[in-house]
MIVEXLO-595915 format. One record per residue (C-alpha): residue number from 0; residue in three letters; chain; z, y, x. Coordinates in steps of 0.5 Angstrom, whole numbers, plus 500, padded with zeros to 3 digits. Each point is the difference from the previous one (the first is absolute). Example, Ala and Ser with C-alpha at 12.3 -4.5 7.8 and 13.67 -1.06 7.14 Angstrom:
@nr:0; rest:ALA; kette:A; z:516; y:491; x:525 $
@nr:1; rest:SER; kette:A; z:498; y:507; x:502 $
***
This chain:
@nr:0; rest:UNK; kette:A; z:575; y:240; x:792 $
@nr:1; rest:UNK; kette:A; z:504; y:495; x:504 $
@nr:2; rest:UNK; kette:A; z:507; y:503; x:504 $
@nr:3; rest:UNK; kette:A; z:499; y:496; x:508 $
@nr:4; rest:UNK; kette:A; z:506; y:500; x:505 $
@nr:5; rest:UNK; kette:A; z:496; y:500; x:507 $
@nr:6; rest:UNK; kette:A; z:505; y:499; x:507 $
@nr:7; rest:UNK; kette:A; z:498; y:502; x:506 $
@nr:8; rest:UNK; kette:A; z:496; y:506; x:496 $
@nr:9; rest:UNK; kette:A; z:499; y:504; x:507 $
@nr:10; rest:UNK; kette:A; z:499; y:494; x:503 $
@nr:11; rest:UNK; kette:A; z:492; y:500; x:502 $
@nr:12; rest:UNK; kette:A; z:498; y:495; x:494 $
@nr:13; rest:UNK; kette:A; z:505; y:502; x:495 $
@nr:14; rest:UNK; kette:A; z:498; y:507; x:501 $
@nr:15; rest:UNK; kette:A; z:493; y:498; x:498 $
@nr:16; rest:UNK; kette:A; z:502; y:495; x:494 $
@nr:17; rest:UNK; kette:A; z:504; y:506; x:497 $
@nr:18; rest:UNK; kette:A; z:495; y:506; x:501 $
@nr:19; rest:UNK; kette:A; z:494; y:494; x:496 $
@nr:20; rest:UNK; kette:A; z:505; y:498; x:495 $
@nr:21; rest:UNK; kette:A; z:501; y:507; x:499 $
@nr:22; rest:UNK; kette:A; z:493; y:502; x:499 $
@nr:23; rest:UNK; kette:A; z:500; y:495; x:494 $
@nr:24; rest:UNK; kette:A; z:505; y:505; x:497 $
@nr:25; rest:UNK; kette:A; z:506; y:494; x:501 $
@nr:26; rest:UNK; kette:A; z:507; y:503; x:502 $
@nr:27; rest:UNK; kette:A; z:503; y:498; x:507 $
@nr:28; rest:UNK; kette:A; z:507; y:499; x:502 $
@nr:29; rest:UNK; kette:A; z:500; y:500; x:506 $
@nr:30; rest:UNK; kette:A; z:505; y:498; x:506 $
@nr:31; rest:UNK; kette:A; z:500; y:500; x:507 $
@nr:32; rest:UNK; kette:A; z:506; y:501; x:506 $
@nr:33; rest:UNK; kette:A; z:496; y:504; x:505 $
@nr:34; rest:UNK; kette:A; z:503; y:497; x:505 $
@nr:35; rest:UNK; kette:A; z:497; y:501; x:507 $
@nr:36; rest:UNK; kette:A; z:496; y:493; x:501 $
@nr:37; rest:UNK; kette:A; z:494; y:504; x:503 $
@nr:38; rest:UNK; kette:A; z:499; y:508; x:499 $
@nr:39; rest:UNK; kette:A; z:503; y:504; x:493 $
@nr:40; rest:UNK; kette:A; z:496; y:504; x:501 $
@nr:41; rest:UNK; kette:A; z:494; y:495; x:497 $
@nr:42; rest:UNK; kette:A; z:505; y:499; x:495 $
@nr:43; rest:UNK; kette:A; z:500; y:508; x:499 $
@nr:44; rest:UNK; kette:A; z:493; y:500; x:500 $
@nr:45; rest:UNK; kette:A; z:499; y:495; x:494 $
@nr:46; rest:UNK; kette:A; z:505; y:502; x:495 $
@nr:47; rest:UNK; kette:A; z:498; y:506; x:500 $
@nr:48; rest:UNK; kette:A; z:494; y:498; x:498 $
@nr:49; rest:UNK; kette:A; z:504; y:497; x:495 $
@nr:50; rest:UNK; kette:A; z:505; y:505; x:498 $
@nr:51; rest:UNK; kette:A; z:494; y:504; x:496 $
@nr:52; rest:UNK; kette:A; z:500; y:495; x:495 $
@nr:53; rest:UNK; kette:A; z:503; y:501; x:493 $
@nr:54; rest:UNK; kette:A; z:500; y:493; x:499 $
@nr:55; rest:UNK; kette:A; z:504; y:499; x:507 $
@nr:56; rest:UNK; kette:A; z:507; y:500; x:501 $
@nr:57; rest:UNK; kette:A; z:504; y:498; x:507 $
@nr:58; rest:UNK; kette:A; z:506; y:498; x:502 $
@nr:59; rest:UNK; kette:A; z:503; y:498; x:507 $
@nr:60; rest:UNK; kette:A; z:502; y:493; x:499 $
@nr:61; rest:UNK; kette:A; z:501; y:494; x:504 $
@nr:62; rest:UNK; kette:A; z:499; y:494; x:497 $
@nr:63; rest:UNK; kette:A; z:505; y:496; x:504 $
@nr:64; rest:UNK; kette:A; z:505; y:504; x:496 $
@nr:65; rest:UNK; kette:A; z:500; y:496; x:494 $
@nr:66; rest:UNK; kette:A; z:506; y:505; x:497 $
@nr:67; rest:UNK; kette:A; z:495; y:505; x:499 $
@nr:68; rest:UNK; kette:A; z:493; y:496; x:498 $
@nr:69; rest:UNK; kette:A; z:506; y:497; x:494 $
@nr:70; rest:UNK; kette:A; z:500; y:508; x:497 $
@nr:71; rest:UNK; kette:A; z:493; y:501; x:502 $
@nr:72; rest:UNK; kette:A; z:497; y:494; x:496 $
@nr:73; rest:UNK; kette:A; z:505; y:503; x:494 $
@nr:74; rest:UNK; kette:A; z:492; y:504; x:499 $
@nr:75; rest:UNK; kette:A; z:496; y:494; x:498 $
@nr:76; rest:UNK; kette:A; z:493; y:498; x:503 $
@nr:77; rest:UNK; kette:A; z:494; y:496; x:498 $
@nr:78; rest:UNK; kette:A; z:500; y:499; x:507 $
@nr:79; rest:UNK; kette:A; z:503; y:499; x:507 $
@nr:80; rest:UNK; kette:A; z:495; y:500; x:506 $
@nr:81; rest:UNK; kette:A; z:504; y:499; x:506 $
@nr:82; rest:UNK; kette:A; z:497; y:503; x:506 $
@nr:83; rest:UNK; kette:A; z:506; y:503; x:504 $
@nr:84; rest:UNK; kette:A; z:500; y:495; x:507 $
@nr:85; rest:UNK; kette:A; z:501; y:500; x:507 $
@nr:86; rest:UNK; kette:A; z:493; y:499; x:503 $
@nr:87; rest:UNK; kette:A; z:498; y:497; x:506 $
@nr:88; rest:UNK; kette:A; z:500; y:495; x:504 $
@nr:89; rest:UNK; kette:A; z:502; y:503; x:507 $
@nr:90; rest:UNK; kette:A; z:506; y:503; x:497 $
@nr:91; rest:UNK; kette:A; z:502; y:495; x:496 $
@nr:92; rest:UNK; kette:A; z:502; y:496; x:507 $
@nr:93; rest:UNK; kette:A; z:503; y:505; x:502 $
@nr:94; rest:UNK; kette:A; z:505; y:501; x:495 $
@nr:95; rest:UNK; kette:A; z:499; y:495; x:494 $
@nr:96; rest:UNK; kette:A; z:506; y:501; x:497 $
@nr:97; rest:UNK; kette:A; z:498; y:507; x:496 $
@nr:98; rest:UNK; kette:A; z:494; y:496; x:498 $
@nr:99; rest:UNK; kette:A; z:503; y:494; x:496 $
@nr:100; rest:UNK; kette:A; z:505; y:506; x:497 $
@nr:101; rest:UNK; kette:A; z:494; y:503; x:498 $
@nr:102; rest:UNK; kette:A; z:495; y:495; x:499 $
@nr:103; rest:UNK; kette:A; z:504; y:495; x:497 $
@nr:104; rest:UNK; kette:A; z:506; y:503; x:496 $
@nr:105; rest:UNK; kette:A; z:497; y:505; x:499 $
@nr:106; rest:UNK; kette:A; z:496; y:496; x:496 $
@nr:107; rest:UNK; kette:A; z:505; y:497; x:497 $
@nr:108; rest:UNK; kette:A; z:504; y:505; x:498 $
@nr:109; rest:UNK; kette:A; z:494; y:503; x:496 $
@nr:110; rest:UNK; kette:A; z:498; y:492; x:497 $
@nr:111; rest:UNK; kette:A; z:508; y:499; x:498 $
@nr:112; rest:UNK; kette:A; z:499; y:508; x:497 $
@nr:113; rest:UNK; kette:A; z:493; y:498; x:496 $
@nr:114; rest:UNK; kette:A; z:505; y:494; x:497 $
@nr:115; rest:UNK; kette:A; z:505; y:504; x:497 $
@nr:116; rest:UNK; kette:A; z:496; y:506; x:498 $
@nr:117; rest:UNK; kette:A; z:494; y:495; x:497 $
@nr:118; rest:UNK; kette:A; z:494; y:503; x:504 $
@nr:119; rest:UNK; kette:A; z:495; y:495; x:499 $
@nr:120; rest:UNK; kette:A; z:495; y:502; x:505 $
@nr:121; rest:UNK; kette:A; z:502; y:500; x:508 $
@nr:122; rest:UNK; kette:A; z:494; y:501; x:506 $
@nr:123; rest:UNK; kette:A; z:503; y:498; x:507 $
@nr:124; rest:UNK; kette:A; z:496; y:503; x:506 $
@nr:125; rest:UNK; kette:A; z:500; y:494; x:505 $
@nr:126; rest:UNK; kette:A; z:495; y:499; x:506 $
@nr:127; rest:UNK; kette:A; z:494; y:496; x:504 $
@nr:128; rest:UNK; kette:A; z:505; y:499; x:505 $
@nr:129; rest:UNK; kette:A; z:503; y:494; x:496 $
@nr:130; rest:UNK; kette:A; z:493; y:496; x:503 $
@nr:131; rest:UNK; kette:A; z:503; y:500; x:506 $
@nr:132; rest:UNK; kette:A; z:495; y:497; x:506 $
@nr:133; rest:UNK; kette:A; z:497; y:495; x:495 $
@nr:134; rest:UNK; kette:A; z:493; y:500; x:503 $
@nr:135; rest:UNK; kette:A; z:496; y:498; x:493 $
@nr:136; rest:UNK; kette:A; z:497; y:506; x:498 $
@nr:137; rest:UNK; kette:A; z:500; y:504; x:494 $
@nr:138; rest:UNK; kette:A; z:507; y:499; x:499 $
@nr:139; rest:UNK; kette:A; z:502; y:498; x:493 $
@nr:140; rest:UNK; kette:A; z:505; y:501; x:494 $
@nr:141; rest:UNK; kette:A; z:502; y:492; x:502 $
@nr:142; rest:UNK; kette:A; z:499; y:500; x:508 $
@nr:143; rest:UNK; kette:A; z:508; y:497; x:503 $
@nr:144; rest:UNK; kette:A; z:504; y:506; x:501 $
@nr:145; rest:UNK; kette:A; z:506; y:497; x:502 $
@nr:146; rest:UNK; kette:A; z:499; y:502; x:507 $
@nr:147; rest:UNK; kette:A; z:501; y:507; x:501 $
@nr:148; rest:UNK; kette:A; z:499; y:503; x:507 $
@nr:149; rest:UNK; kette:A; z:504; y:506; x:499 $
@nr:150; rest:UNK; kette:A; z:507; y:502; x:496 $
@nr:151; rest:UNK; kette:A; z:495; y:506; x:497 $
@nr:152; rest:UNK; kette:A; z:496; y:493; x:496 $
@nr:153; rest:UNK; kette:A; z:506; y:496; x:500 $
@nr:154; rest:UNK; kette:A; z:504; y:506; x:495 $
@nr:155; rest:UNK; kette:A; z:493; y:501; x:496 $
@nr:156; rest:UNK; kette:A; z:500; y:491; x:499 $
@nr:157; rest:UNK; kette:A; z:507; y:502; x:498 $
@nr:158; rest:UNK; kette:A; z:499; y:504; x:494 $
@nr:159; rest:UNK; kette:A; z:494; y:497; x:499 $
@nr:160; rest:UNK; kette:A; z:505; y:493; x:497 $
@nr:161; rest:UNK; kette:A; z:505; y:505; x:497 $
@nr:162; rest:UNK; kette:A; z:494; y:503; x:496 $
@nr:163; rest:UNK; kette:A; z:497; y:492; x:498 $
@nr:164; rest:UNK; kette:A; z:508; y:498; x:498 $
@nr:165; rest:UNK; kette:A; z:502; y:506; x:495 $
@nr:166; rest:UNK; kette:A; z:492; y:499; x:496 $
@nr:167; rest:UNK; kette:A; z:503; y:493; x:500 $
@nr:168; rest:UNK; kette:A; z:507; y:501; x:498 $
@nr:169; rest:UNK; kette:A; z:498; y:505; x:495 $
@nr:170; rest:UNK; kette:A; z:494; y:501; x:500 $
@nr:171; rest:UNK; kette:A; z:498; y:508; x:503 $
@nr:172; rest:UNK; kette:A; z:493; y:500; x:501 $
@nr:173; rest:UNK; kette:A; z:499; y:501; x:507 $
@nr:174; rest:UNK; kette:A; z:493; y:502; x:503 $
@nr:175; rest:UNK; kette:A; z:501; y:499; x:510 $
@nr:176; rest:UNK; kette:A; z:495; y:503; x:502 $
@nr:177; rest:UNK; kette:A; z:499; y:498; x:509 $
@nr:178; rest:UNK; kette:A; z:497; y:507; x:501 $
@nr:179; rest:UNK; kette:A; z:495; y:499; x:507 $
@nr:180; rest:UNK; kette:A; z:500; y:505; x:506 $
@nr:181; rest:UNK; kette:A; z:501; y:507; x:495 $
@nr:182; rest:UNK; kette:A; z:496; y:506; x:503 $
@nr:183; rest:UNK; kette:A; z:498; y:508; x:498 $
@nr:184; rest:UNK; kette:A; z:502; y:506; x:500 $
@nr:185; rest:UNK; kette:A; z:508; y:502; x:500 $
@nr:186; rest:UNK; kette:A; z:500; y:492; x:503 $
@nr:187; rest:UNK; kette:A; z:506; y:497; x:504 $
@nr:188; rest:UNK; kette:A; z:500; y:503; x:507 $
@nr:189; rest:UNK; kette:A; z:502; y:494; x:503 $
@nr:190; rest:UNK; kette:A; z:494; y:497; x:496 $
@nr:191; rest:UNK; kette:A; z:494; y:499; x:506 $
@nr:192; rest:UNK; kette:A; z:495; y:504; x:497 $
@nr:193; rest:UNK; kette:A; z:505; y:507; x:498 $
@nr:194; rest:UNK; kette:A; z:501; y:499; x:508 $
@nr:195; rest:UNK; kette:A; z:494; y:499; x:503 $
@nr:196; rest:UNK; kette:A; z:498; y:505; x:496 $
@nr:197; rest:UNK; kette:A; z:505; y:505; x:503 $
@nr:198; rest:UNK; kette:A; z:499; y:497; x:506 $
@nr:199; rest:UNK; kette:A; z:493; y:501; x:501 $
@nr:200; rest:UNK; kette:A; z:500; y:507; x:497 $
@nr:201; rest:UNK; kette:A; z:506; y:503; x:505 $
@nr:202; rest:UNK; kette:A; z:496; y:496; x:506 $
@nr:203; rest:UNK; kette:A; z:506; y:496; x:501 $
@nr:204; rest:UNK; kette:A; z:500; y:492; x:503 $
@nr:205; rest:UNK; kette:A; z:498; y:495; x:494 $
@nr:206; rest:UNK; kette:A; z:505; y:495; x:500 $
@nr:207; rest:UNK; kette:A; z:497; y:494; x:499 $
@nr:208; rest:UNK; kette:A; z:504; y:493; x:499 $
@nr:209; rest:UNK; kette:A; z:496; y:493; x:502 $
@nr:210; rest:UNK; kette:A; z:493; y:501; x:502 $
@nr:211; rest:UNK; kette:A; z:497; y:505; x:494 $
@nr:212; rest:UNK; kette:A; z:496; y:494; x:497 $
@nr:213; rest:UNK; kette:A; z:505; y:498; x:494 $
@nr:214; rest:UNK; kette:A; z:497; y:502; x:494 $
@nr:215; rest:UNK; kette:A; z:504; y:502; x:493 $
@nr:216; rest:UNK; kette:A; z:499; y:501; x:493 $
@nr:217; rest:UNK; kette:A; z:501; y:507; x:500 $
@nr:218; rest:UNK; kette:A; z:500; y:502; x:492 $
@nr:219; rest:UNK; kette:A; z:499; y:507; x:498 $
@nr:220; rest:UNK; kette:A; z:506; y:503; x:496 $
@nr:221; rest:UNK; kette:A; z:497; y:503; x:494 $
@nr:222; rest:UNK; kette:A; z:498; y:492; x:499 $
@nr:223; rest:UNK; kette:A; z:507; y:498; x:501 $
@nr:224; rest:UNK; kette:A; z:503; y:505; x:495 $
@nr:225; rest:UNK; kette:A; z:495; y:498; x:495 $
@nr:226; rest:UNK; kette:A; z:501; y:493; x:501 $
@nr:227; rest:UNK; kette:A; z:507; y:501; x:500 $
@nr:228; rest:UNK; kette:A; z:500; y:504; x:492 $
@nr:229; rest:UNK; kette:A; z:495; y:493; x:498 $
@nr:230; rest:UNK; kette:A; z:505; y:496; x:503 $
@nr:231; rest:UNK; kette:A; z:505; y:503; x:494 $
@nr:232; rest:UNK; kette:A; z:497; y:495; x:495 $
@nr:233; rest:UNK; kette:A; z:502; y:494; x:497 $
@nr:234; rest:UNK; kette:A; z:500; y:494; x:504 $
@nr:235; rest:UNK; kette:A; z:506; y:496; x:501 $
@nr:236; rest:UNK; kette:A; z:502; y:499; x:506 $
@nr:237; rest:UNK; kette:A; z:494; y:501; x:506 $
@nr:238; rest:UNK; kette:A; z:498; y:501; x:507 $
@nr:239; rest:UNK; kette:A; z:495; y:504; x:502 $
@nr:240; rest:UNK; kette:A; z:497; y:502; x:505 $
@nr:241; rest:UNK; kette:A; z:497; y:508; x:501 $
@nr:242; rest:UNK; kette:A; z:495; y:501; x:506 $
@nr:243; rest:UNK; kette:A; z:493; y:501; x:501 $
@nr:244; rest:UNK; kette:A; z:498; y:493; x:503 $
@nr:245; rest:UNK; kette:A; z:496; y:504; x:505 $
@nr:246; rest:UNK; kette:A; z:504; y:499; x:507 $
@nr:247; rest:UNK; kette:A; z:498; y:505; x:505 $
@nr:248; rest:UNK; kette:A; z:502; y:500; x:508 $
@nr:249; rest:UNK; kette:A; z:504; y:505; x:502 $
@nr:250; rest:UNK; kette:A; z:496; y:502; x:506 $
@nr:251; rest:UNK; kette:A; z:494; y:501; x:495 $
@nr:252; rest:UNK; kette:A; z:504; y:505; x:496 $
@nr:253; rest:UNK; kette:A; z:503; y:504; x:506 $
@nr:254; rest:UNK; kette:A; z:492; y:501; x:501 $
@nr:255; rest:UNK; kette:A; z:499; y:502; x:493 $
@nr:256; rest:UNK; kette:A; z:505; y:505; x:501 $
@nr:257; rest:UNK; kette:A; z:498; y:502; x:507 $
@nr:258; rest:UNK; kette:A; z:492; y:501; x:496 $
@nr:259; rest:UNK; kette:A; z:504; y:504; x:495 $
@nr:260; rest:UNK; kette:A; z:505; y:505; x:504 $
@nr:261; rest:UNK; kette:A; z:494; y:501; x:505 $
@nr:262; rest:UNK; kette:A; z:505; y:498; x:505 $
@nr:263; rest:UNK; kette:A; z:502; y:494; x:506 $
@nr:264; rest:UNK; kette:A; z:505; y:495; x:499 $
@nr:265; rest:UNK; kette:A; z:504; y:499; x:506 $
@nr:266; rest:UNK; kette:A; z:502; y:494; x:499 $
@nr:267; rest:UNK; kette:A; z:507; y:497; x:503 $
@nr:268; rest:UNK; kette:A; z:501; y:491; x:499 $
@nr:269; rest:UNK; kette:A; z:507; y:497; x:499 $
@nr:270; rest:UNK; kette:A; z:501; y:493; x:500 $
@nr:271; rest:UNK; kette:A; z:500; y:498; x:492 $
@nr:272; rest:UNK; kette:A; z:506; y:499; x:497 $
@nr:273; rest:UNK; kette:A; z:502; y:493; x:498 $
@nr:274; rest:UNK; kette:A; z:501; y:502; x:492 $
@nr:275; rest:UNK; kette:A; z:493; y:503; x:500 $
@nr:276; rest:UNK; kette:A; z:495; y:495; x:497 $
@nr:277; rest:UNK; kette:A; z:493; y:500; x:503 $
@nr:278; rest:UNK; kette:A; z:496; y:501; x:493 $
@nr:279; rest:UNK; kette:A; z:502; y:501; x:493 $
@nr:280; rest:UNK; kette:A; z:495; y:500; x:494 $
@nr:281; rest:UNK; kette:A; z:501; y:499; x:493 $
@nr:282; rest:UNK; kette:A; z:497; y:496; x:494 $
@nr:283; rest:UNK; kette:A; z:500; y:504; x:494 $
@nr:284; rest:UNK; kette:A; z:497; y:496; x:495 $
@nr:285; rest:UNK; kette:A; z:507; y:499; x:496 $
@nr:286; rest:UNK; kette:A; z:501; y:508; x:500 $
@nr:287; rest:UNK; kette:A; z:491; y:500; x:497 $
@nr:288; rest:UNK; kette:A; z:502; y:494; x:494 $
@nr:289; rest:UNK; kette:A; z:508; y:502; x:498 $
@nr:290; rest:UNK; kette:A; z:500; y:508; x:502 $
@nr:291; rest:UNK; kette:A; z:492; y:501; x:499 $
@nr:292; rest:UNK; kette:A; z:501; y:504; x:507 $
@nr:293; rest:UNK; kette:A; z:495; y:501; x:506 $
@nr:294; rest:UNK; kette:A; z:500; y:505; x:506 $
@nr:295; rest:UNK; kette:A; z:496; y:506; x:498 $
@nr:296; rest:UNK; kette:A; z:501; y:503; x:508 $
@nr:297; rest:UNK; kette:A; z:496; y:498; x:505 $
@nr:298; rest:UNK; kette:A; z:504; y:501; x:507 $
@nr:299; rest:UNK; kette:A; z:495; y:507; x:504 $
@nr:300; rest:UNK; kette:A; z:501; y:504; x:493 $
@nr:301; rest:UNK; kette:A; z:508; y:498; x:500 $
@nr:302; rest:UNK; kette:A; z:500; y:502; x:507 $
@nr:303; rest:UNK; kette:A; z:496; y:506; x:501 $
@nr:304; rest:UNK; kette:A; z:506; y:501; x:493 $
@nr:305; rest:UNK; kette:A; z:506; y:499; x:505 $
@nr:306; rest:UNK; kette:A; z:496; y:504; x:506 $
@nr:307; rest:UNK; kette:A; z:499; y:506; x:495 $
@nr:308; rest:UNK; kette:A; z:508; y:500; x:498 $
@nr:309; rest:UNK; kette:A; z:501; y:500; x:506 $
@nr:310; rest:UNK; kette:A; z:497; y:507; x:502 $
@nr:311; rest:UNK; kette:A; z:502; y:503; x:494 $
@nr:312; rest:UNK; kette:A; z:506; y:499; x:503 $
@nr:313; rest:UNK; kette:A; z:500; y:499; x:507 $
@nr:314; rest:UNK; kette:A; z:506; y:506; x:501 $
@nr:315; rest:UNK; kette:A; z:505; y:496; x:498 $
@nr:316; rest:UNK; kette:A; z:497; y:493; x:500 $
@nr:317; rest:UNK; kette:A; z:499; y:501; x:508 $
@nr:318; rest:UNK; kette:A; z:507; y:499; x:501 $
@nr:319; rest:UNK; kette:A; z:501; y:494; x:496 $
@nr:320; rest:UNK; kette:A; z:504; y:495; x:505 $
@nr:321; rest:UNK; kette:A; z:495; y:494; x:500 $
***
């Protein structure tokens, strides 16, 4: 069994990701500043499930302090899977700084540490968003990325050309992976189904950007977390694309969820926002041939799975600031 050091582990897809490499009975360090980007309390809510592995070992840690991740690495890996970032697109306009410390040293302090260690393997956790407004759909690996809409794209376009510079300076295997709209239960509460979700469960507006017709490739978590461990295999150095290439529109997921809750959407539109684009949907055919991967959930049961982890948890939950 293999020892992997996972960041970000009480983030929504690297609690996910450890909670699978550990029912492959593999040992799991895993870091995580637990910093107040949205709700601790979702933070909380994962570890726990995490901290009743034996396998499973956590310390709080930023990877931003390169000091304290030299004395980590001194553990030795087989593997480092980076998942800790500053996600979204919204916030990052508001505050792009903290998202290029995050997103893009970040990266760096862990590749420049894999180096010095001789950790052979690195899995980066990059973004759809990269795509920017391009209108050619299914977006692919070799689509032009080099207009990002958004500090949040641009930070991930960053770590994505540090990751391609140590494979060629010294030959760490590198698997980036651009993850497409991830949804589920115990899910980002700034990510548009946990909100509509609340939203149409507590009776409150739902807050609708644009007109409600963009369409997003919305990928269910557990398809995510095993593409993720697949991704640990020997490939040099790839992008790839993890989405279900089965684009839905949002006004068409508050309906569902309406259907499914037993409740009306009392819906509130905004003009949209310039970082937003209008559809995303991916082409997955390099994570089928290199990664042996494809999408197993289909969006009504990953939903009807959010909708039924939000009940279970509504005390708390309610309250989660949207």
């Amino acid at each position: 069994m293999a020892k992997y050091l996972v960041t970000g582990a009480a983030g929504f897809i690297a609690s996910k990701v450890c909670e699978f490499l550990l029912a492959e009975d593999h040992e799991v360090i895993g870091i995580d500043s637990l910093n107040d980007a949205y709700d601790v309390r979702l933070k909380d809510w994962r570890l726990g499930q995490l901290n009743r592995k034996p396998k499973f070992t956590f310390q709080q840690l930023d990877i931003c302090n390169r000091d304290q991740l030299k004395k980590l690495f001194r553990l030795s890996f087989d593997a480092v899977i980076n998942l800790a970032a500053r996600a979204g697109v919204r916030q990052s306009v508001v505050d792009p700084w903290i998202y290029f410390e995050t997103n893009t040293t970040g990266t760096l302090n862990l590749l420049e540490c894999s180096r010095e260690f001789e950790i052979k393997k690195f899995v980066l956790a990059s973004t759809s968003s990269l795509y920017g407004s391009s209108d050619v759909l299914p977006f692919r690996e070799d689509d032009n990325t080099r207009k990002p809409l958004s500090p949040y794209a641009a930070s991930k376009k960053a770590a994505e050309a540090l990751c391609y510079t140590y494979h060629y300076l010294y030959g760490i295997d590198i698997t980036v992976l651009r993850y497409f709209t991830v949804y589920g239960p115990a899910g980002r509460p700034e990510m548009s189904l946990f909100r509509f979700v609340q939203w149409i469960c507590e009776g409150r507006k739902v807050i609708v950007f644009g007109d409600g017709n963009q369409s997003r490739d919305f990928t269910y978590i557990d398809d995510i977390a095993d593409g993720t461990i697949k991704a640990l295999k020997p490939v040099g150095y790839e992008i790839i694309n993890l989405g279900s290439d089965q684009p839905i529109v949002l006004l068409d997921a508050i309906r569902l969820i309406e259907k499914m809750a037993g409740c009306r959407a009392d819906l509130l539109m905004r003009p949209r926002h310039p970082a937003d684009v209008t559809a995303t949907r991916a082409d997955i055919t390099k994570a089928e041939k290199i990664l042996g991967w494809r999408p197993v959930h289909d969006f009504e049961q990953g939903v009807n799975s959010l909708l039924s982890w939000y009940q279970a948890n509504r005390g708390w939950a309610k309250d989660i600031a949207t």
